[in-house]
C-alpha positions as CSV (number, residue, x, y, z in Angstrom):
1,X,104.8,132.9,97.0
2,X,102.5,135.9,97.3
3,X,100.5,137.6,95.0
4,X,98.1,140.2,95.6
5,X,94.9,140.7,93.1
6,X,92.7,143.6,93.4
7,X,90.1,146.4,91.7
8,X,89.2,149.9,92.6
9,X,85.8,150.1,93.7
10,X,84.6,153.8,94.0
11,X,88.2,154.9,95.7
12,X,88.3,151.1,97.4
13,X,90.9,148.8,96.9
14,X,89.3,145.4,97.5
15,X,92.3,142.9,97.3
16,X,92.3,139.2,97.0
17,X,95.4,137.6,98.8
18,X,96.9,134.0,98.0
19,X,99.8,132.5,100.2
20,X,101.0,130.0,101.9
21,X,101.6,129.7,105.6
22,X,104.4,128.3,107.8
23,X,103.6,124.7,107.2
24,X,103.5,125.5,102.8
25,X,99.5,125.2,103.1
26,X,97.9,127.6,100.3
27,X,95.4,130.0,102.1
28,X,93.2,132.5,100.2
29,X,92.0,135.5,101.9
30,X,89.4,137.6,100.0
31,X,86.8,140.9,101.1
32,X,84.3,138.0,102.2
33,X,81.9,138.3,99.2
34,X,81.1,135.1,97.2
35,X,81.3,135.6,93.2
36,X,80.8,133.4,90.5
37,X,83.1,131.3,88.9
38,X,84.9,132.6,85.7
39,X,86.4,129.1,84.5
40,X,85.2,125.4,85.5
41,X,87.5,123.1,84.4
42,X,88.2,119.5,84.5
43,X,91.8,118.6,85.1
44,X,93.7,115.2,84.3
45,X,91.7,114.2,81.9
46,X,92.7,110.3,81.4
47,X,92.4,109.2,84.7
48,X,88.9,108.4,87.2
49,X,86.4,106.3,87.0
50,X,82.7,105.6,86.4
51,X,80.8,108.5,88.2
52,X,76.9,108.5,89.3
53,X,75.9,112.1,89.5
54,X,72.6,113.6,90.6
55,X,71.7,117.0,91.0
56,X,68.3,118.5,92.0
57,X,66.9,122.4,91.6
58,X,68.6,124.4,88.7
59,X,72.0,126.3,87.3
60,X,74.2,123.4,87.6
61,X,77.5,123.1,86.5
62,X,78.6,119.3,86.2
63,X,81.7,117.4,84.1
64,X,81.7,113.8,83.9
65,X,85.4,113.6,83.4
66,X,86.9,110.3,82.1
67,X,85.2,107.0,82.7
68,X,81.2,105.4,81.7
69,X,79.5,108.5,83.7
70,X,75.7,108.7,85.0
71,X,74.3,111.8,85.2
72,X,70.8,113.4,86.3
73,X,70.0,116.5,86.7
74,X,66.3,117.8,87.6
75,X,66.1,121.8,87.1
76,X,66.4,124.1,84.1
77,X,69.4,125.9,83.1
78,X,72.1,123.1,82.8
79,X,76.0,123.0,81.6
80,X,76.5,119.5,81.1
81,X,79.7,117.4,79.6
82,X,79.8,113.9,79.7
83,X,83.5,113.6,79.5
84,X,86.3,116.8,79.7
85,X,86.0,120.2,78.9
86,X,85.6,123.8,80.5
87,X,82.8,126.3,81.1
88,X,83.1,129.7,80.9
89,X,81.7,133.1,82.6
90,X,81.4,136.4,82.6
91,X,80.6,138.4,85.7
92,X,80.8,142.6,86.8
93,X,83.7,141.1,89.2
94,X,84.1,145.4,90.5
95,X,80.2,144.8,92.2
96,X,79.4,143.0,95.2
97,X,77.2,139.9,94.3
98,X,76.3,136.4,95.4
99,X,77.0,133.3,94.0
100,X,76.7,133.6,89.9
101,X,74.4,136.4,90.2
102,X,74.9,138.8,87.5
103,X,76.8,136.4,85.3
104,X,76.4,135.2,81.8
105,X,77.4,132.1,80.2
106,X,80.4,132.8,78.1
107,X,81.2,129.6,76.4
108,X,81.3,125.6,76.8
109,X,84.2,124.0,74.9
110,X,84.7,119.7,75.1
111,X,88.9,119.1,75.6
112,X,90.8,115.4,75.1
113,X,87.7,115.0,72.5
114,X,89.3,111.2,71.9
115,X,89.0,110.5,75.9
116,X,86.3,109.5,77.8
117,X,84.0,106.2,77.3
118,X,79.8,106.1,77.1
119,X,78.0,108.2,79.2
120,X,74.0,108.6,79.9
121,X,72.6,112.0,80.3
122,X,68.9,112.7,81.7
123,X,68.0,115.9,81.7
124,X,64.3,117.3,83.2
125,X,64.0,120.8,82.3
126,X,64.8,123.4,79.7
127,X,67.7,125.9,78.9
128,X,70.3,123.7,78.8
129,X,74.0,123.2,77.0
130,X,75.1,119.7,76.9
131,X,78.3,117.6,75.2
132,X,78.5,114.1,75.1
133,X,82.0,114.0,74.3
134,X,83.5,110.6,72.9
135,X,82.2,107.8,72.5
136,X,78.3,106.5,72.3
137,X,76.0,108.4,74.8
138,X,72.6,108.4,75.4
139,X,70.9,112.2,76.3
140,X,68.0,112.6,77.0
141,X,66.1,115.8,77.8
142,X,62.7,115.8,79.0
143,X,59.6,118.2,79.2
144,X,58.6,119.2,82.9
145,X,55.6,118.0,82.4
146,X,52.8,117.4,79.6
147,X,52.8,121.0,78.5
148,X,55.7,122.4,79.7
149,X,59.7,122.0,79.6
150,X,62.5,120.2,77.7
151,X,63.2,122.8,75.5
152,X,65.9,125.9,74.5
153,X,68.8,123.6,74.1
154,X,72.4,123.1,72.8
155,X,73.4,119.4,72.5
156,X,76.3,118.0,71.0
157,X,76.4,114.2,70.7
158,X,80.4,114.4,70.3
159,X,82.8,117.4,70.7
160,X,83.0,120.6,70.3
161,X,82.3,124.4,71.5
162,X,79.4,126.9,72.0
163,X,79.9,130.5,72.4
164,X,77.3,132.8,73.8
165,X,76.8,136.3,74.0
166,X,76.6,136.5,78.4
167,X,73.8,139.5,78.5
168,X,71.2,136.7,76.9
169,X,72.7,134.0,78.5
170,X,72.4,135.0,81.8
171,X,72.5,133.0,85.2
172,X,68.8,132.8,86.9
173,X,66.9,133.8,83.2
174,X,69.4,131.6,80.4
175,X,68.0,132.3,77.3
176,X,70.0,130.1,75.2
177,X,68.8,129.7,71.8
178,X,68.4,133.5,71.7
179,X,72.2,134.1,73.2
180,X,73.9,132.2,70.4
181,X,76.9,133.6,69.1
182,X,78.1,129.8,67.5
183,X,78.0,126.1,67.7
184,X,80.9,123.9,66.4
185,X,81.7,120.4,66.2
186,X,85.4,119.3,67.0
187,X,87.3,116.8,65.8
188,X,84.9,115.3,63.4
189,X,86.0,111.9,62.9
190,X,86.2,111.2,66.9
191,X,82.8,109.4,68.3
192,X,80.3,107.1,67.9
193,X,76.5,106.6,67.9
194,X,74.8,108.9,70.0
195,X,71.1,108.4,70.6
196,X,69.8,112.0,71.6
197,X,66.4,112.7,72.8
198,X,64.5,116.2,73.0
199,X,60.8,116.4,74.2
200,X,60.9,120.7,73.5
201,X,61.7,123.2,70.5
202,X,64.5,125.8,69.8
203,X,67.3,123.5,69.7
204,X,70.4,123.2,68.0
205,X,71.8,119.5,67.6
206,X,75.2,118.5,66.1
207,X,75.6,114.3,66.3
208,X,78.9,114.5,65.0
209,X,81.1,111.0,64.4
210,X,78.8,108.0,64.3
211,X,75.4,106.9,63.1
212,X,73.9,108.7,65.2
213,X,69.6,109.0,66.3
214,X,68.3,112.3,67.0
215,X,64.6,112.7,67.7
216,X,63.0,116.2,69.0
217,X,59.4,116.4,70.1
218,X,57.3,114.0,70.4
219,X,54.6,112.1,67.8
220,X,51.3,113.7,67.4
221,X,52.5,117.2,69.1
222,X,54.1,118.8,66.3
223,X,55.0,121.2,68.3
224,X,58.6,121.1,69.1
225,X,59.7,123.9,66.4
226,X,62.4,125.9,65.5
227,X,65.8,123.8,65.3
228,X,69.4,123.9,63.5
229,X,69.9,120.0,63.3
230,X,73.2,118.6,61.7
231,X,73.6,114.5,61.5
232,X,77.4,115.3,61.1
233,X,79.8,117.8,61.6
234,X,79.4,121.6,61.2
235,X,78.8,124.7,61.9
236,X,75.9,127.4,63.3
237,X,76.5,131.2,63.4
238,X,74.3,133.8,64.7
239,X,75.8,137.4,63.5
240,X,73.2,139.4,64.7
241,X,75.5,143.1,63.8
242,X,75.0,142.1,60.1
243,X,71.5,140.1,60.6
244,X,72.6,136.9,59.1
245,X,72.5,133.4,60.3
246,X,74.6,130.8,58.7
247,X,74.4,127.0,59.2
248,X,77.3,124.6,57.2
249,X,78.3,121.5,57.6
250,X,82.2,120.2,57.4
251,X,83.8,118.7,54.9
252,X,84.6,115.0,55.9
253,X,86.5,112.3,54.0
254,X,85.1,109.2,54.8
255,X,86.4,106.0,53.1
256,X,83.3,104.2,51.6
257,X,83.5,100.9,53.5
258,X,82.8,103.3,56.4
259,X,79.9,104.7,55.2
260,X,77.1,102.7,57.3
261,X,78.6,103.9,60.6
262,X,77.6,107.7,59.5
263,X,73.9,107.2,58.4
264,X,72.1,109.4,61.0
265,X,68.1,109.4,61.8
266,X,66.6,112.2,62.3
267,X,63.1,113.1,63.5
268,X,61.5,116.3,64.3
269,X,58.2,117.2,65.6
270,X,57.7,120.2,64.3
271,X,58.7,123.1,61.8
272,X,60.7,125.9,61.4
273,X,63.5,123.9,61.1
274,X,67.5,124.0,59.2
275,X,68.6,120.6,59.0
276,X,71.6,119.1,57.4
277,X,72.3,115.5,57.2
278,X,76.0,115.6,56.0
279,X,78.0,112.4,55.2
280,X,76.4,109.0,53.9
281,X,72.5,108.3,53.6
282,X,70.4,109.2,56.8
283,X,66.6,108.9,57.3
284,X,65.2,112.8,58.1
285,X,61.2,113.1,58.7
286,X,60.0,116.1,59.5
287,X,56.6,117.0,60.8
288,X,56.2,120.3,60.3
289,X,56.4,123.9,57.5
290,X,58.5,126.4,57.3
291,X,62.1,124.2,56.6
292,X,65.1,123.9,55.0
293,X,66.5,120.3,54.3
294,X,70.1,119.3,52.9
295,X,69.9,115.2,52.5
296,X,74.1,115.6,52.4
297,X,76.6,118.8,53.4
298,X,76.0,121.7,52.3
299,X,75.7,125.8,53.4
300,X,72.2,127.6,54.3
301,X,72.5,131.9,54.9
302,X,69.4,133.4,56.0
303,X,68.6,136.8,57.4
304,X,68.4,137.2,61.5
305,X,64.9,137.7,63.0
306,X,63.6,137.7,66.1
307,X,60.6,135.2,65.6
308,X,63.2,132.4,63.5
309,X,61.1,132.1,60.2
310,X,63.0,130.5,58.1
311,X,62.1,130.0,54.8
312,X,60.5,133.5,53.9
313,X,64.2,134.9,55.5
314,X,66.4,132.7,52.9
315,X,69.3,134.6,51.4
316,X,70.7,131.6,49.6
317,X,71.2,128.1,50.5
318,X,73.7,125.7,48.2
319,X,75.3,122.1,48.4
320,X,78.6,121.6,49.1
321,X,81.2,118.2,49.0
């Protein structure tokens, strides 16, 4: 099998050329520039083992796969799944470029959402997107030091997917909070307790399944602001075009004997916040002004600006089931 793949470049035809050789060995044979990577993927996801993974500097890429995975990671501007899923991105593939230089994050989706076992993220830096994927995991993400780090994050405790709009998100300067198209859960009723820990602001936090422990900033500071926490399941969309922002949790029907294993904590250093607790009775402190607190599920729609004030930007905000 051959197939050729190529783009016009000013009048060039620049081909890339996969076949195999005499002995059925697949060779590749490109123009000799490196570009980033539109699709990482993990494959077979039921089967491996308990991985230790460390990775040092920044713009890391890493999937735990299947199994109780360890990973750290030191360096700002993380993708990181504890169990299965793929990461997407979007590069000018028609310009000659080095490794994931002018690329933006496209999207980070969690697959197999009921495979996978506990897994411990640590995290030192900021700008990161991270999915715990089943089971109970521990993340953690902390600041760089006393004044500076741990912050601009996406971290789901369970399943689901992030979208992002790849001109904000981009590779080498990630702003992530700001490059938010959405933020879904998956699967809602797949996971366990997650105990999440962030030492920066601008986050947005789904636990998902499980009685899960969510804690951003840290006591005294009150400065870890501007978050879209839900306990449960839900939903966070950022439509610039039409300058709206909506947050809603998922509807979930939990039998009542099954209540206790819902009943998140939450704890958040810090204002400007939209948090949600969803199903059963959770414990939410906040330290901080400028909020907007549903004890249970419910539907917030605020209008879009650039600095993330909340309250004076409310449009309407309403319980739901």
């Amino acid at each position: 099998v051959v197939t050729d793949l190529g783009y016009d470049n000013a009048g060039e035809i620049i081909y890339t050329r996969v076949e195999k050789d005499t002995s059925g060995k697949l060779q590749k044979q490109t123009d000799g520039v490196a570009r980033g990577a539109s699709s990482i993927k993990s494959v077979q996801p039921s089967e491996g083992a308990n991985d230790s993974i460390t990775a040092g500097g920044k713009d890391s890429v890493i999937i735990g796969g299947f199994g109780a995975d360890k990973i750290t990671v030191t360096g700002d501007e993380n993708v990181v799944l504890g169990d299965n899923g793929e990461v997407k991105f979007v590069s000018d593939e028609s310009s000659r470029t080095s490794w994931k230089v002018e690329s933006g994050l496209s999207s980070v989706e969690t697959i197999e959402n009921s495979i996978g076992s506990i897994d411990t993220i640590n995290i030192t830096g900021s700008h990161n997107v991270v999915m715990g994927g089943a089971d109970g995991d521990t993340i953690n993400i902390n600041r760089e030091s006393a004044e500076k780090g741990g912050s601009d994050n996406v971290v789901l405790g369970d399943g689901g997917e992030a979208s992002f709009d790849p001109s904000v998100a981009k590779v080498g300067d990630m702003n992530i909070s700001a490059g938010i198209v959405s933020v879904a859960t998956a699967d809602d009723s797949v996971g366990k307790k997650d105990t999440i820990v962030i030492h920066g602001g601008q986050n947005t936090v789904m636990g998902g399944a499980g009685n899960d422990d969510i804690t951003i900033g840290q006591s005294g500071k009150n400065d870890a602001a501007e978050n879209v926490v839900l306990g449960d399941g839900g939903k966070y969309v950022v439509d610039k075009r039409n300058g709206l922002v909506k947050v809603n949790t998922n509807d979930l029907s939990v039998a009542e004997s099954d209540l206790p294993d819902y009943e998140d904590k939450i704890n958040i250093y810090g204002g400007q916040n939209t948090v949600m607790g969803g199903v059963a009775g959770d414990e939410i402190e906040l330290y901080g002004d400028d909020n907007i607190v549903l004890g249970d599920g419910g539907e917030s729609v605020r209008e879009w600006n650039a600095d993330n004030k909340v309250f004076d930007a409310i449009k309407y905000v309403k319980t739901t089931n």
